[in-house]
Backbone as CSV, one residue per row, in Angstrom:
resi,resn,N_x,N_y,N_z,CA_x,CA_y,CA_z,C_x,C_y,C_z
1,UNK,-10.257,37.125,19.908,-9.516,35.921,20.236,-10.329,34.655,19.971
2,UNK,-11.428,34.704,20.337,-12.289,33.530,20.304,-12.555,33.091,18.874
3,UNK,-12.697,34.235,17.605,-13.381,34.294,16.330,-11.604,33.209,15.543
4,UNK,-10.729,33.759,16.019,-9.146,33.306,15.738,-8.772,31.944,15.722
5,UNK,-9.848,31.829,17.267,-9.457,29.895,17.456,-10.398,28.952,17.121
6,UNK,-11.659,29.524,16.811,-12.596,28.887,15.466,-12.281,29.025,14.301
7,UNK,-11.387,29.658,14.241,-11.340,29.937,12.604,-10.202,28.748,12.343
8,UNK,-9.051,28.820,13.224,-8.108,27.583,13.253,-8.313,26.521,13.699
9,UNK,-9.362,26.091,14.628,-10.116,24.365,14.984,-10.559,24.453,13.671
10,UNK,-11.527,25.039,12.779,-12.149,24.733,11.679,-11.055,24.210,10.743
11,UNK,-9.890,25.198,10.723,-9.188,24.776,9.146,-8.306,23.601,9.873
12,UNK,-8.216,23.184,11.389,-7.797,21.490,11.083,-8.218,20.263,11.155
13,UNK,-9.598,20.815,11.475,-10.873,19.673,11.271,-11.088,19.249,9.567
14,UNK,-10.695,20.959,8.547,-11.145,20.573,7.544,-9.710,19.474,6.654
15,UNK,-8.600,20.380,7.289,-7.208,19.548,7.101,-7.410,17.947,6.775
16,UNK,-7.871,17.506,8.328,-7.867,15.876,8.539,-8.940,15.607,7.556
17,UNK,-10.105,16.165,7.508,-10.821,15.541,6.882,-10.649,15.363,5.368
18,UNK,-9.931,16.012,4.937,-9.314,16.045,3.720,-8.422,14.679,3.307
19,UNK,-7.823,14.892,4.623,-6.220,13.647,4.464,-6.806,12.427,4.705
20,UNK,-7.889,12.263,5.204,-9.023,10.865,5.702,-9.625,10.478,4.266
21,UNK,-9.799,11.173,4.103,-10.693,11.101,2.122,-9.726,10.756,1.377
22,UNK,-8.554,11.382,1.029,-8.208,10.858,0.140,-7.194,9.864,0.312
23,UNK,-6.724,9.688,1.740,-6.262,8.307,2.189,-6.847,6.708,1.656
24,UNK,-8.045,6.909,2.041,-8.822,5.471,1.298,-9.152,5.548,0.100
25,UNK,-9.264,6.804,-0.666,-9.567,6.690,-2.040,-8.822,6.108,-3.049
26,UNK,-7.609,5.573,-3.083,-6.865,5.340,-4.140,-6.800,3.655,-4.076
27,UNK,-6.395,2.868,-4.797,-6.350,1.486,-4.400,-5.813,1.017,-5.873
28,UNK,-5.096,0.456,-5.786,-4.372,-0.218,-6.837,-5.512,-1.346,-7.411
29,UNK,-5.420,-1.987,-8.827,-6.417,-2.767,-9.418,-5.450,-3.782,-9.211
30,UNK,-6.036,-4.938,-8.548,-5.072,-5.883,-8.128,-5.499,-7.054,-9.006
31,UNK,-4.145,-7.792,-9.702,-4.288,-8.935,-10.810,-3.385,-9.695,-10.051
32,UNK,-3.577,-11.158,-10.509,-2.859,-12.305,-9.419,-1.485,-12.685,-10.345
33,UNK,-0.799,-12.575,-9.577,0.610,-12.652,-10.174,0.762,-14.001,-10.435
34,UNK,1.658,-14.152,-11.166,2.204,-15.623,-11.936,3.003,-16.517,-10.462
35,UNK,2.957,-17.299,-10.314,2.949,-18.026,-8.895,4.124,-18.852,-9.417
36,UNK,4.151,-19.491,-10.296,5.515,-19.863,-10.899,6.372,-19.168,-10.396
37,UNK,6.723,-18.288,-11.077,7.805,-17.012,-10.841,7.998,-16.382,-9.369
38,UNK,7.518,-16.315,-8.072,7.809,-16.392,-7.002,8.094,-16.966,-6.005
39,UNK,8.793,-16.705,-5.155,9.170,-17.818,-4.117,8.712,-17.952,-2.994
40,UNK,7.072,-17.524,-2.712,6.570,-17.953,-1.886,5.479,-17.913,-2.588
41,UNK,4.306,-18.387,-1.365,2.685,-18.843,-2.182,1.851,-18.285,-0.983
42,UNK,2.066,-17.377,-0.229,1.432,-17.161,0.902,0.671,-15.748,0.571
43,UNK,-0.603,-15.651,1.667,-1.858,-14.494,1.345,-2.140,-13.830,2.533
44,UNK,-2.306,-13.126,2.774,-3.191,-12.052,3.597,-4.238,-11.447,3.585
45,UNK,-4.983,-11.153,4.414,-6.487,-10.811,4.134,-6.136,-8.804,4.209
46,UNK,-6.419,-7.940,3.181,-6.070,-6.374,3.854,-7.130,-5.950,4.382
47,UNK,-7.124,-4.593,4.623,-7.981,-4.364,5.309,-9.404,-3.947,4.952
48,UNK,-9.537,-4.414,3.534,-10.831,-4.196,2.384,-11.327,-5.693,2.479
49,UNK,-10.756,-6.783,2.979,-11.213,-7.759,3.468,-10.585,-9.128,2.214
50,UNK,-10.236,-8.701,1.561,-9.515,-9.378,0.151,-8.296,-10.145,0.036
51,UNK,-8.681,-11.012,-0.203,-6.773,-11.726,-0.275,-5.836,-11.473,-1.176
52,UNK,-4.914,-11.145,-0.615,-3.769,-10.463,-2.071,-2.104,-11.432,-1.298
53,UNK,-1.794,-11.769,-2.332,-0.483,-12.254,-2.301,0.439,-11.377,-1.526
54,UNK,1.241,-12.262,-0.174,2.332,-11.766,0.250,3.150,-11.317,-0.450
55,UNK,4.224,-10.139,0.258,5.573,-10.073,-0.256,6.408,-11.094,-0.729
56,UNK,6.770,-10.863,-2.059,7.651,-12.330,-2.668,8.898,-12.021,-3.437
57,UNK,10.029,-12.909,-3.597,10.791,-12.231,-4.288,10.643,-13.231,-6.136
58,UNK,11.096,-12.596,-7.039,11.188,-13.158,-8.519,11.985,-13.632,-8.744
59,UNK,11.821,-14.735,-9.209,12.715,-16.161,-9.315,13.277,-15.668,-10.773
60,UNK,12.484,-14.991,-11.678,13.103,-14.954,-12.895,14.107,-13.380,-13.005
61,UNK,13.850,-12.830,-11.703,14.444,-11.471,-11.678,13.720,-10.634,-12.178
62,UNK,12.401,-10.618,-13.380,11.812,-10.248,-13.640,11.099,-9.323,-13.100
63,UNK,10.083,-7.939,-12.437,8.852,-7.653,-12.519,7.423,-8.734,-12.298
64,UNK,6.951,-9.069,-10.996,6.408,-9.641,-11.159,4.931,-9.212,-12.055
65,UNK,4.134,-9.665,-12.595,2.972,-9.164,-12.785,1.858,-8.814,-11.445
66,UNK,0.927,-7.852,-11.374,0.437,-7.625,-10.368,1.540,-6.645,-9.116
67,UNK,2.927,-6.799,-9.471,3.494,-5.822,-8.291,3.090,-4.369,-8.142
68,UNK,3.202,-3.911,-7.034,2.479,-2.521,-6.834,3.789,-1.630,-6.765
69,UNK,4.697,-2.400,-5.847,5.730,-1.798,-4.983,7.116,-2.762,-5.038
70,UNK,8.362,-2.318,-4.776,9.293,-3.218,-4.357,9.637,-2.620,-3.058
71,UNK,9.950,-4.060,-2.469,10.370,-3.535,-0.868,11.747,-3.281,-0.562
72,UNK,12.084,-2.776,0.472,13.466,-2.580,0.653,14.802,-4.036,0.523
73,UNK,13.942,-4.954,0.566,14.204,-6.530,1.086,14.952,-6.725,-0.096
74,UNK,14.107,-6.183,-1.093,14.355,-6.651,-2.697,13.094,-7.863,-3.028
75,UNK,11.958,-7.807,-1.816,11.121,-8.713,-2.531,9.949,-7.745,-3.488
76,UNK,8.991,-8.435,-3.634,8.125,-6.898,-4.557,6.112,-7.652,-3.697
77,UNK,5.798,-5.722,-3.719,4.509,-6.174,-2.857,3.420,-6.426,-3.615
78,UNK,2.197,-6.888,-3.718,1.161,-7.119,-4.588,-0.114,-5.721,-3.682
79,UNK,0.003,-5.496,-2.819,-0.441,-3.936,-2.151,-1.517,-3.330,-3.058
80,UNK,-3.177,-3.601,-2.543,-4.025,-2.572,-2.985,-3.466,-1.090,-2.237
81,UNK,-3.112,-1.220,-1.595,-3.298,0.464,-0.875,-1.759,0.772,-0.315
82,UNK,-1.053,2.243,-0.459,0.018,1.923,0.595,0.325,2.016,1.659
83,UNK,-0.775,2.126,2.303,-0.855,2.200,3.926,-0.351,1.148,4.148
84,UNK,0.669,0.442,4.948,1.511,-0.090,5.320,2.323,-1.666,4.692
85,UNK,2.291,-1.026,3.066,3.359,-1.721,2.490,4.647,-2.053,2.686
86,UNK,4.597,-2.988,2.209,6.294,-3.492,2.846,6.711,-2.839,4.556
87,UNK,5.573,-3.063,5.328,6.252,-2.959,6.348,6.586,-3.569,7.502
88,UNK,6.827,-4.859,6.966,7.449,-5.781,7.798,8.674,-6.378,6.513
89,UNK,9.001,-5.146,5.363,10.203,-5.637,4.890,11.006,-4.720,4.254
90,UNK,11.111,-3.948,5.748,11.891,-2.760,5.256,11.488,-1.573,4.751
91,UNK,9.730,-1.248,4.312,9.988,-0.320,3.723,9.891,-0.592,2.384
92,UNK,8.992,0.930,1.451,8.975,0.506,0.072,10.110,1.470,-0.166
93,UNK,10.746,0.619,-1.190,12.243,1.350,-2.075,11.606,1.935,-3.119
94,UNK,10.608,1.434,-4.004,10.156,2.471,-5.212,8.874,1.788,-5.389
95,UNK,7.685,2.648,-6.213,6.745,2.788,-6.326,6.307,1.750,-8.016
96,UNK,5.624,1.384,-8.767,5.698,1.184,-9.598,4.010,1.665,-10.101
């Protein structure tokens, strides 16, 4: 019994530690979008310490440059990471 429930603490210690790794590993290469073409001008600091352009929507309807994500809103996110994209707008609708 004892050999059973080390063997299963181990495989969900190794689980998380897995899902912890490759959680922060990915990060989008973030380029500054055309500021013209959106309808706001506002920034946020994430949590890599970096300023990246708020959620905005495209004035030309276009794709902004630099979008990561579109939100449910219909605005589009500039998002190094997707830990909590668009989530103060609904939610990401698709990935890009």
């Amino acid at each position: 019994m004892p050999t059973r429930f080390y063997h299963r603490f181990a495989s969900i210690l190794l689980t998380a530690a897995l899902a912890l790794s490759c959680a922060h590993s990915f990060a989008y290469a973030y380029s500054t979008p055309n500021e013209s073409n959106l309808d706001n001008h506002q920034t946020y600091r994430n949590h890599d310490g970096e300023t990246v352009h708020s959620p905005a929507r495209s004035r030309s309807g276009e794709v902004p440059n630099g979008a990561t994500a579109r939100c449910r809103d219909g605005t589009w996110s500039f998002s190094r990471h997707r830990s909590g994209t668009c989530s103060r707008h609904g939610g990401v609708a698709a990935w890009r």
